[in-house]
Structure formats: structure tokens, C-alpha cells
C-alpha positions as CSV (number, residue, x, y, z in Angstrom):
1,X,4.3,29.8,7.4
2,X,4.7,31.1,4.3
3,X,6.1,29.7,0.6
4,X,8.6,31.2,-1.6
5,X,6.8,31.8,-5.1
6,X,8.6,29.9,-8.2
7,X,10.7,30.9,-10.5
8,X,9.4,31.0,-14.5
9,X,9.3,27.9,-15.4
10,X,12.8,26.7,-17.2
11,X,12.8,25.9,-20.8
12,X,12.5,21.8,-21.0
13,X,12.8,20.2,-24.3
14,X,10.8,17.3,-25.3
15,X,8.0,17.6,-22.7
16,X,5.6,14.6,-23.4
17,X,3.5,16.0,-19.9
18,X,0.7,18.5,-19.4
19,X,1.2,21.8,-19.0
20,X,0.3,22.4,-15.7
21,X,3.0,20.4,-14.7
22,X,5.3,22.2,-16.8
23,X,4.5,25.3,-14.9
24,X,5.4,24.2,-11.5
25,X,8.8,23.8,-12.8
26,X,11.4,26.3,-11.7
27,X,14.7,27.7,-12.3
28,X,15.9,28.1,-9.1
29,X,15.3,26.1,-6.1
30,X,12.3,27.3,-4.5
31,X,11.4,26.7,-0.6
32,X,8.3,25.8,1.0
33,X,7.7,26.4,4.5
34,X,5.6,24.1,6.4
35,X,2.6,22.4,5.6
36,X,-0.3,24.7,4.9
37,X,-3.5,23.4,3.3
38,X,-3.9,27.2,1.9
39,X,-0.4,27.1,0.3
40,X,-1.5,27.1,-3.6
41,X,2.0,26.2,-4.9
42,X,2.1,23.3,-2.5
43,X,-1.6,22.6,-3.5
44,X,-0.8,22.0,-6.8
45,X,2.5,20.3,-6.4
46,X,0.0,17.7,-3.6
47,X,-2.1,17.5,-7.1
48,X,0.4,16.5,-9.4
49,X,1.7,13.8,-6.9
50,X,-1.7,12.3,-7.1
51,X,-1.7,12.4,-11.3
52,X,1.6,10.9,-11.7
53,X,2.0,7.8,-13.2
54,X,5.9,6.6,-12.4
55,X,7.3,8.1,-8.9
56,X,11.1,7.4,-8.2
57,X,11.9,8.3,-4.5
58,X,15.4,8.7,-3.1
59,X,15.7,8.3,0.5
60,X,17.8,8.9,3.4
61,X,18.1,8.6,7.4
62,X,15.9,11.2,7.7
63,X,12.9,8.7,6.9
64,X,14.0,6.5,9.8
65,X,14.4,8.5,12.4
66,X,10.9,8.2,14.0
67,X,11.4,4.4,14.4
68,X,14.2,5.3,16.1
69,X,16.9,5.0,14.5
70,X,19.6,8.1,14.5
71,X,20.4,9.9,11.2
72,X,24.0,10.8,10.7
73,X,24.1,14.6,10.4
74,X,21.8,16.0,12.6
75,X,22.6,17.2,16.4
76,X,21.3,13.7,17.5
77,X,22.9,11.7,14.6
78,X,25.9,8.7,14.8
79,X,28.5,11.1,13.9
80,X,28.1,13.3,17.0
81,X,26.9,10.2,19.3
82,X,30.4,9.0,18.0
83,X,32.4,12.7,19.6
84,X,29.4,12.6,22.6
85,X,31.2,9.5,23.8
86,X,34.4,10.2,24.1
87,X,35.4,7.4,26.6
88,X,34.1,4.6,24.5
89,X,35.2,6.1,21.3
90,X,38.0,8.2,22.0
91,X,40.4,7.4,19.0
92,X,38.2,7.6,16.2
93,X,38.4,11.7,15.7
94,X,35.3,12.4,13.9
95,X,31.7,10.2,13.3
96,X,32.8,9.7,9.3
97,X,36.0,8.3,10.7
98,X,33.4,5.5,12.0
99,X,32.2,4.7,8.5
100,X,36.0,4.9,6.7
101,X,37.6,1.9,5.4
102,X,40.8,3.3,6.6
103,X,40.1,2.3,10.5
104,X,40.4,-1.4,9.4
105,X,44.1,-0.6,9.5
106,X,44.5,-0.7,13.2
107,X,42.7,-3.5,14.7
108,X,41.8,-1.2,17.9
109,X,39.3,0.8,15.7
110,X,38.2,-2.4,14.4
111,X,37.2,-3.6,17.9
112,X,35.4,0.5,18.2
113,X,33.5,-0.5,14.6
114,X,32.3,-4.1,15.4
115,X,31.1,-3.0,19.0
116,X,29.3,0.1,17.2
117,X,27.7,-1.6,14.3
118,X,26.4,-4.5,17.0
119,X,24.5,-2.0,19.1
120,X,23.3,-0.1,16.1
121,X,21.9,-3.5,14.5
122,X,20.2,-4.4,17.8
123,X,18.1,-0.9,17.8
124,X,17.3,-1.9,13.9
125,X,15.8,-4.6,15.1
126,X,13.6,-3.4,17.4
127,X,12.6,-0.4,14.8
128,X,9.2,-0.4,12.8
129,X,8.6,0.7,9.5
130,X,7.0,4.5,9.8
131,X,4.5,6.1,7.6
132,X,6.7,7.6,5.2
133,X,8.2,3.8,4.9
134,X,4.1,2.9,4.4
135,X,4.1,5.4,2.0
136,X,6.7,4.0,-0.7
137,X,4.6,0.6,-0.4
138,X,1.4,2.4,-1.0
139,X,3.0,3.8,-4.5
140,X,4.1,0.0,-5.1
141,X,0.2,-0.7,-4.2
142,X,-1.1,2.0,-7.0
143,X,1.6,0.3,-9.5
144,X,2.8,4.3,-9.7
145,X,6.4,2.9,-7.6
146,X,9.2,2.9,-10.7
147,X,11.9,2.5,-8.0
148,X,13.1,3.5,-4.3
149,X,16.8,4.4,-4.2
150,X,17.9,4.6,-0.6
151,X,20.8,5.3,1.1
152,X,19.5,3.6,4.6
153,X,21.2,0.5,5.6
154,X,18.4,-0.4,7.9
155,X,16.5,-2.4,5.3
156,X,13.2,-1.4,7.2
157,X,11.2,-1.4,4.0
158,X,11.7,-5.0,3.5
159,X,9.8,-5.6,7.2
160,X,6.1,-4.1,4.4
161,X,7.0,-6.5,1.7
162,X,9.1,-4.3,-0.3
163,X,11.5,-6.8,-2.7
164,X,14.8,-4.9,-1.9
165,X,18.3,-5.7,-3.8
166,X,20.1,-6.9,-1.0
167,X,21.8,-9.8,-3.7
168,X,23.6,-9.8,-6.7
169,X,21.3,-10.2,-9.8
170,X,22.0,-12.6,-12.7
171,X,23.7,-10.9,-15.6
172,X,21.5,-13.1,-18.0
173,X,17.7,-11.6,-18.0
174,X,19.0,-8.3,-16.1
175,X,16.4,-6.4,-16.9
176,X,13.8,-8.8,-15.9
177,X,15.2,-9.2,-12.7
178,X,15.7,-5.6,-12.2
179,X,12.1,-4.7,-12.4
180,X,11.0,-7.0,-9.9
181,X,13.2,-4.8,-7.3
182,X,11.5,-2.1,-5.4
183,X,14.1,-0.5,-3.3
184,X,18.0,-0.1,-4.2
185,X,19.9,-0.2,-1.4
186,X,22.6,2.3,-2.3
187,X,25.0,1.6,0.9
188,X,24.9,-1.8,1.4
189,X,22.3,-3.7,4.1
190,X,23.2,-3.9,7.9
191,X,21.0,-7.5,8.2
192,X,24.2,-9.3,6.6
193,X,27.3,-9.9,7.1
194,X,29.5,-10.2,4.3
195,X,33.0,-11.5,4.2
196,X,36.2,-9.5,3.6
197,X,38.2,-11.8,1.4
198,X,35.8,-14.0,-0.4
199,X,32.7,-11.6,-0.5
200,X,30.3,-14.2,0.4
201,X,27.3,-12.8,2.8
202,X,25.9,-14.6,5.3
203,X,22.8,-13.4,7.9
204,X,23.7,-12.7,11.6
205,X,23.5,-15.6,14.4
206,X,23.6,-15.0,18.2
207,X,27.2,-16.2,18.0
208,X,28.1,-13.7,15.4
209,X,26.4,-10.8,17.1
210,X,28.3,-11.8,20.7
211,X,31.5,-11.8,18.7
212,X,30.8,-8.3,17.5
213,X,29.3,-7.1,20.7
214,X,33.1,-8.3,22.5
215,X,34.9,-6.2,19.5
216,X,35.8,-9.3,17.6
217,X,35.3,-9.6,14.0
218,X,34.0,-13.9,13.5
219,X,36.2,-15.3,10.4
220,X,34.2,-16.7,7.7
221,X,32.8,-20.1,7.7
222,X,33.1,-20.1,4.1
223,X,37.4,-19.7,3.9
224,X,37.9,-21.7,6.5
225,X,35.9,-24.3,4.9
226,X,37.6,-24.2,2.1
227,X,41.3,-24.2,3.6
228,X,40.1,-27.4,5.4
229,X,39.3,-29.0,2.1
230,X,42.6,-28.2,0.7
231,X,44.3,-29.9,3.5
232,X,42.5,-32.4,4.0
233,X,43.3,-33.2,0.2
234,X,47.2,-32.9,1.0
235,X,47.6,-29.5,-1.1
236,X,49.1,-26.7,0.2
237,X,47.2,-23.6,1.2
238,X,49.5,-21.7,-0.7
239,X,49.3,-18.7,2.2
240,X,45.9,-18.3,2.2
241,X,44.4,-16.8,5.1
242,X,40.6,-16.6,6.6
243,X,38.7,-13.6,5.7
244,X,36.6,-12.0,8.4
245,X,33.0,-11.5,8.5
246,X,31.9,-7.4,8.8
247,X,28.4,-5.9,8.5
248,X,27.3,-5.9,4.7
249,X,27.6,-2.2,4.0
250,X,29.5,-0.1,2.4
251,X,32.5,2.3,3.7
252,X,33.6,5.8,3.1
253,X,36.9,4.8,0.5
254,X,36.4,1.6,-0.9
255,X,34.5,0.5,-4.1
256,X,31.6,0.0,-4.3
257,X,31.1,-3.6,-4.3
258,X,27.5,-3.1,-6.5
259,X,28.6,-0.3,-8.9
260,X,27.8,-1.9,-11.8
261,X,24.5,-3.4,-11.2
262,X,23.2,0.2,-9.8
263,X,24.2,2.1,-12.6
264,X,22.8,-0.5,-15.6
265,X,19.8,-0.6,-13.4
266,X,19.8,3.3,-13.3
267,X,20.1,3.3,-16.5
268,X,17.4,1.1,-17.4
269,X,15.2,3.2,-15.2
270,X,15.9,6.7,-17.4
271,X,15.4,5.0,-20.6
272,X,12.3,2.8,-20.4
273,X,11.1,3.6,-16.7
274,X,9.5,7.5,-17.9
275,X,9.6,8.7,-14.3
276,X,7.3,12.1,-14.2
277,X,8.1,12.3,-10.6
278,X,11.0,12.4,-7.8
279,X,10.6,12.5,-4.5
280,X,13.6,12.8,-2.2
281,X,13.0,12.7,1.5
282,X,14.8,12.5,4.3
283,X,18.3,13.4,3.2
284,X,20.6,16.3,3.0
285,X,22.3,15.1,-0.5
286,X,26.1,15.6,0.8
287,X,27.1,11.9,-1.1
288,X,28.9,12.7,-4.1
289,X,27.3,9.3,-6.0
290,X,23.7,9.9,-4.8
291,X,24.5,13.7,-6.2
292,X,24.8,12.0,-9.8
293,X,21.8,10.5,-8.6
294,X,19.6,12.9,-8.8
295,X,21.4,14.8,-11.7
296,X,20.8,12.0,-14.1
297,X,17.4,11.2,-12.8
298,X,16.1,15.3,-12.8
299,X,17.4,15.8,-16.0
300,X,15.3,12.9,-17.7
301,X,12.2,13.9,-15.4
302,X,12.4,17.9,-16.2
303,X,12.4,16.7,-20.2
304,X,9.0,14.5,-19.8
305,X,7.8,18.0,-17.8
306,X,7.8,16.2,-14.2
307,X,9.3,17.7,-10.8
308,X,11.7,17.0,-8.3
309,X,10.8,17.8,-5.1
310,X,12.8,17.4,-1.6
311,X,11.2,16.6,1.4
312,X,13.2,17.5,4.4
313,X,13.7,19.1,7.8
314,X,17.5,20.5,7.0
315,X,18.0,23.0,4.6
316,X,20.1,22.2,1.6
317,X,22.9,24.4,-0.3
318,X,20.8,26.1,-3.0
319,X,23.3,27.4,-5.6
320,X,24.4,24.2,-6.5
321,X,20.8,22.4,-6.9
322,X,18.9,24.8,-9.1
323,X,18.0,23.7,-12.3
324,X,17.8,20.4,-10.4
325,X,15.5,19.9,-7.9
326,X,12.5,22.6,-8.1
327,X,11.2,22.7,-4.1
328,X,12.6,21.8,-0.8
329,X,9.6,21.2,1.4
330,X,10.7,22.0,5.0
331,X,9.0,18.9,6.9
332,X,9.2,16.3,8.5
333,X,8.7,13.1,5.8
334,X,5.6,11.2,8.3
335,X,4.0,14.8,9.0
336,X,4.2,15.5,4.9
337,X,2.8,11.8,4.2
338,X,0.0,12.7,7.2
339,X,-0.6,15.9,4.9
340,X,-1.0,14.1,1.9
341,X,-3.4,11.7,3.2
342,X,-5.8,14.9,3.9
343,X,-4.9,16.5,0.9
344,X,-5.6,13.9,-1.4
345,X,-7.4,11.2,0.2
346,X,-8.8,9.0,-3.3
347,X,-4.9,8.8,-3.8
348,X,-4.7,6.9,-0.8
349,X,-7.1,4.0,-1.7
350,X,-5.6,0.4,-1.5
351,X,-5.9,-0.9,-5.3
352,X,-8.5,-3.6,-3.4
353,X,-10.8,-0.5,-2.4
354,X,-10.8,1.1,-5.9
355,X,-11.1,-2.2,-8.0
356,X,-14.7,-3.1,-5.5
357,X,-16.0,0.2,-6.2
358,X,-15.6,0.0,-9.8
359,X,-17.5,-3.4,-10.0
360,X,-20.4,-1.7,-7.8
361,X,-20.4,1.3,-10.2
362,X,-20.9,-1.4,-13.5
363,X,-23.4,-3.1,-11.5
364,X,-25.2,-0.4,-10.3
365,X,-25.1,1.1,-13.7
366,X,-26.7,-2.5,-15.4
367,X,-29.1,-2.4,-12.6
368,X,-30.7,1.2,-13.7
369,X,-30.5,0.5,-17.3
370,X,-32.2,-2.8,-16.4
371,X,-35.0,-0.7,-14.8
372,X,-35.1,2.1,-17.4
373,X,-35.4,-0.8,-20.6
374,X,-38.3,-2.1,-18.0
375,X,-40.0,0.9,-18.3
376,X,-39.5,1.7,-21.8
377,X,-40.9,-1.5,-23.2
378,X,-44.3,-1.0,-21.4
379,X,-46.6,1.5,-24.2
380,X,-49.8,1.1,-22.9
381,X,-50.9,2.4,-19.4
382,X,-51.0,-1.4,-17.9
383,X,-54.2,-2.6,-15.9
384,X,-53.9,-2.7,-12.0
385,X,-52.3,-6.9,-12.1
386,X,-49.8,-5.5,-14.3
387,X,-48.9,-2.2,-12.4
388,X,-48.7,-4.6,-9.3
389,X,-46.3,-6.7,-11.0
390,X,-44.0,-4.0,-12.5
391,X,-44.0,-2.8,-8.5
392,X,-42.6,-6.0,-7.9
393,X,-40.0,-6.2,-10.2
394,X,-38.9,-2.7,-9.7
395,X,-38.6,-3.2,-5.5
396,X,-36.1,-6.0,-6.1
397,X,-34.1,-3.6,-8.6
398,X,-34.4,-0.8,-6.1
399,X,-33.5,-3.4,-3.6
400,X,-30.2,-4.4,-5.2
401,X,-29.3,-0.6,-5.8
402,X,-29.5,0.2,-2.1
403,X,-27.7,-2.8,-1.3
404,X,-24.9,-1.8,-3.6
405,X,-25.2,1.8,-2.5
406,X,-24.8,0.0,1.5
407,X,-21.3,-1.8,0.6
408,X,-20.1,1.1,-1.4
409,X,-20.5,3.1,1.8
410,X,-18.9,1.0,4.4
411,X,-16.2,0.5,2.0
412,X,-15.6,4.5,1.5
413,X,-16.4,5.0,5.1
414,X,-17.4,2.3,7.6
415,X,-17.5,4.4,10.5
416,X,-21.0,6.1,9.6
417,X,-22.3,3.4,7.4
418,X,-24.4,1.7,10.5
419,X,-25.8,5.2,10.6
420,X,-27.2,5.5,7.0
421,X,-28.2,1.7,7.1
422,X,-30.7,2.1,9.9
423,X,-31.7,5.5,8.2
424,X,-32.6,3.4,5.0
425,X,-34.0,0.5,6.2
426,X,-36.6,3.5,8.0
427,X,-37.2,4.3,4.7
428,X,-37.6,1.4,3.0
429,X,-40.3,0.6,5.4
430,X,-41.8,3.6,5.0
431,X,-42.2,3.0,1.3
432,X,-43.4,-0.6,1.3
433,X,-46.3,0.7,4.0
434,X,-47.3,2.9,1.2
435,X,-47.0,0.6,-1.3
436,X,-48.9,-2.0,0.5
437,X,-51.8,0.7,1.3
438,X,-52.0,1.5,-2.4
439,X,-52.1,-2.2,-3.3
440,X,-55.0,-2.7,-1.3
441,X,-57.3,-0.1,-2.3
442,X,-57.2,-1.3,-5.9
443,X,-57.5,-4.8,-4.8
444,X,-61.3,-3.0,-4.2
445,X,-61.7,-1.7,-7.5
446,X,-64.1,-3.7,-9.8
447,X,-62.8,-5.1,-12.4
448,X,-65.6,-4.4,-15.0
449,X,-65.5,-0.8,-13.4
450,X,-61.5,-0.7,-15.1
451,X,-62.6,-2.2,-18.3
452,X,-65.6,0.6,-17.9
């Protein structure tokens, strides 16, 4: 497979990164085709993935579908599962219909939608996180994770510890709060249900999700609670009514319930985040808000001299995303990460792995100054006692180097660590026969022959 060559780098002002990430920007939006090891654009963009410092990723459906969960656009996504099944879902005319606040209108799409989103949170359920999922958490790991915007309502990355912004934060200490989030959840999170009157969310229950699954919506606990209050008080109810409980997301048409919070925290993010880096995998970027998205985001990245890069099977319209995003990699997200990890292995080290290896590097470097300073005080060739001692003394040093040297292997690789230990110990052997031979023979030596 072969890679389309990039266009002369555009004219950023402002760049506060190197220039060799400067060059790989573009101009127009340049293509990659397939994952080759030999590719040198791809090469270096692998490269500067491993030197940057903040990555923001945007993600899709696209990044879920090996757990199993459909995307929406593809031949095998929910929109034509939706015209596929005709008998079940006959009056809704197209798979966006499915998503539209307009269907709440007539209550025998409403019975369609809550049978629909039931069986699509049962498969959620049973999904598990994939490596591309694995992948945003290892960035978190390295501390190079700014933020994950995603447009996935699965809320699979909260399943590998991600904190994910599935409740309003607290206007007081925004910022603070907004930090501690990892992923944005752009469209709302299918593990709740959230009420259509009062707003409050609530998490499914077996009697919620058999409501849905029969094409009933369950009113809200909350409104009827407080209804009862009020009557039970003697005041009138003054016509209210009980708001219904539907799954937490959000709907082609209506506002979005989290505008606000998302854009301050955007905002916050290009200001005093310094993102170098944005990944985008796993979506075909037809929403017009995640659009601004990425504008807003590419144009603060392209000034510090960092890329945007799109990681996805489905080609995307390229007249009206140059400038913006510099490659489309033509992948699929888990076979890229699997790339990556043989690209750039050292970038794939826990933060555990890389902190134990730099305590064995200062001890092993105190041990051999140790043993140099040892060697250095001694002026005068030493008599035979003496040289005997210093061999002692230098065997336990040599001792605790190898047994660093050991744990730093298995830690780097444990799979042929048993190997070189029984190779060393063969050699250590070895050397303390020798040692032991020489030992002896000046044990012979007279001592008035050495003062001789």
C-alpha cells in the first residue's frame, strides 16, 4: 500500500514546537494507506506520537465496533439495521429518524425507540473495552492524556478506570473539576436514564429495562414523588404531570442539555491545556458540533506546530478538512494501536515499568562509582591479604550489579530472562573457580619471599 506524500508544510504562527513536527504539517489533507512499517511519513508521524507531551483524542463508533457494538454509518451500522428490519421498524423511514426528538410526538415511535435503545443497552453490556479503548487509558498512564472527547454513548471507557463526565460539574471550582475528567461524553451516556420533565438521571433497574423492553417508557420516581408530597400536604398540583424516564442521551433536534459545561471546558482545554497532538479515530466527522470540534482544537494545535491526524476505515470529504486535519490514516483504530505497539514499543511502558528501571539505572550507577572510588583510593600495589580483600569487596559489588542487571531484564522482558539467568549464574561460577584457584596458590607464597 502506498502513502500520498504531504503537502509543504502551511505557514503556522507562533509555533513553540520543534521543527520536525512543523514539517509533517500539511496544507491539504494527505492519505495514508495502510499500515506499513517502511512508510517514512507514517514513520515519523508514529515518532512524533511518541514525543508528544499533551494528546486530545476525539472519538467515535468506529472505536467500538470490535466489542461489538454497531457504528451508525457503515453497511452494518443502526441506521441500516433500522431499514433491514422493516417489520419491527416499519414507520420510522430512515436510521436518524431513530435518534430524532421529533418521534416523541407519536407515542407508537416512542414504543419503536424504547424497544430499540433496550436491546442496544443489553449488547453494551455485554461489550469489553478494545485496544484502542486500552489505548486512551495508556495516554492517561504516561500523564500525556489532556482529554478524550467522544461521541460514543456506550461509556465503555469507564469499564478501564477512565473518570468520564457523565454528571453535571459544580460551577464553583470548574476548572478543578474539569481536569480531573478524562473523557467528554459528547452525546450523552446510554447507562442512565434521565427524566423528561425534571431532568434528574437515575441508573437502569430490571424493572426499568422490562418496561423498555415492552415499549413503555417508566415515569419518574422523582415527579411522582413530589406530586405525592403536594397532596399529601392538601396543595394543589396545579396540573402538573409525571415526567417519563428515557435513556440519558442526546437526540438529533433538541439542546443540548450539557452545552455549556463542554464548551467552558473546551475552552479551558485550548487556553491552558497546550495540546501538540489530536488524534481522531473511529469517526467519519458528519456532526456539525463535533465539526467545531476539531476546528477550534486544530487551529490551537497547528499554532504550537502539532498535528491532527484521523484514524479511520471510511474515507472523509477532503475539500472541506484541509488546512484542518493533516492525514487520514486508512485503518482500522485496534490494528493502528497493534502498529504502534511495534513501532514504538518504550512508548508503551506502564509509568510502574519506567519509574523501576530508573531506580535500577541510579543504583546501578552508585554501585560502579562505588567500585571505581574503591579502586582509586588504593596507590600502592597492595600485598596478597589486601588484594584478597579488595576481591571480596569487589564480588559483592559485581554481585549487586548482576542482580540489578537480572530484575531489569525480567522487567523489560520476562520471557527470556530465565534464559540469561542460568547463563550468568554459569558464569559466575566459572569466575569464582578461578578466583578460588588463584587464591590458593598465593596462600603458598612465603611471606618473607613478598617482602623479598
Amino acid at each position: 500500500m502506498t502513502s500520498v506524500s504531504p503537502s509543504p508544510p502551511a505557514s503556522r504562527s507562533g509555533s513553540m514546537c520543534s521543527d520536525f513536527s512543523s514539517s509533517l504539517q500539511t496544507e491539504k489533507l494527505a492519505h495514508i494507506m495502510g499500515l506499513n512499517s517502511d512508510d517514512e511519513v507514517l514513520g515519523r508521524i508514529t515518532k512524533q506520537l511518541g514525543r508528544s507531551r499533551k494528546i486530545a483524542c476525539l472519538t467515535g463508533a468506529g472505536i467500538s465496533c470490535n466489542a461489538g457494538i454497531p457504528d451508525f454509518r457503515s453497511s452494518d451500522g443502526l441506521y441500516n439495521l433500522v431499514k433491514k428490519d422493516s417489520s419491527q421498524y416499519w414507520s420510522i423511514k430512515s436510521g436518524r429518524e431513530m435518534f430524532d426528538i421529533s418521534l416523541f410526538r407519536d407515542d407508537f415511535k416512542i414504543s419503536i425507540f424504547a424497544k430499540f435503545m433496550e436491546r442496544l443497552y443489553s449488547n453494551v453490556q455485554l461489550a469489553k473495552p478494545t485496544k484502542t479503548h486500552k489505548f486512551i487509558a495508556h495516554l492517561k498512564d504516561r500523564n500525556k492524556l489532556l482529554r478524550c472527547y467522544t461521541q460514543n454513548i456506550d461509556g465503555l471507557e469507564e469499564n478501564i478506570g477512565l473518570v468520564m463526565s457523565n454528571r453535571k460539574l459544580p460551577l464553583s471550582s470548574f476548572s478543578s473539576h474539569w481536569r480531573n475528567l478524562d473523557v467528554v461524553q459528547l452525546h450523552g451516556d446510554l447507562n442512565s436514564l434521565s427524566c423528561t420533565k425534571c431532568f434528574q438521571t437515575f441508573s437502569w433497574n430490571r424493572y426499568w429495562s422490562r418496561c423498555l423492553r415492552r415499549g413503555e417508557l417508566p415515569l419518574c420516581p422523582h415527579c411522582e414523588a413530589l406530586i405525592n408530597q403536594r397532596m399529601n400536604e392538601g396543595k394543589r398540583t396545579l396540573g402538573s404531570n409525571v415526567g417519563v424516564l428515557r435513556p440519558n442521551i442526546v437526540l438529533y433536534g433538541e439542546n443540548h442539555p450539557s452545552c455549556e459545561m463542554i464548551t467552558q471546558g473546551l475552552n479551558l482545554d485550548i487556553i491552558k491545556g497546550n495540546p501538540d497532538l489530536l488524534i481522531i479515530m473511529g469517526t467519519s466527522l458528519k456532526v456539525d458540533g463535533v465539526k467545531q470540534l476539531v476546528k477550534k482544537l486544530s487551529k490551537r494545535i497547528h499554532d504550537r506546530g502539532g498535528l491532527i491526524i484521523l484514524v479511520n476505515k471510511t474515507p472523509i470529504g477532503d475539500s472541506s478538512w484541509h488546512g484542518i486535519i493533516d492525514y487520514q490514516i486508512h485503518s482500522d483504530c485496534d490494528n493502528w494501536v497493534t502498529f504502534l505497539e511495534s513501532e514504538i514499543p518504550d512508548f508503551f511502558k506502564t509509568q510502574d515499568q519506567i519509574n523501576k528501571l530508573r531506580q535500577l539505572k541510579r543504583e546501578a550507577s552508585d554501585l560502579r562509582r562505588m567500585m571505581k572510588a574503591q579502586k582509586d583510593s588504593i596507590s600502592t600495589p597492595p600485598t596478597t591479604p589486601l588484594r584478597t580483600a579488595l576481591h571480596s569487596d569487589n564480588d559483592v559489588l559485581n554481585v549487586k550489579i548482576t542482580s540489578l542487571n537480572k530484575i531489569k531484564r525480567k522487567i523489560l522482558s520476562p520471557e527470556n530472562s530465565s534464559e540469561e539467568d542460568e547463563e550468568e549464574n554459569t558464569n559466575m561460577k566459572k569466575r569464582a573457580k578461578i578466583r578460588s584457584t588463584f587464591d590458593d596458590k598465593t596462600s603458598l607464597i612465603d611471606p618473607a619471599d613478598q617482602m623479598n
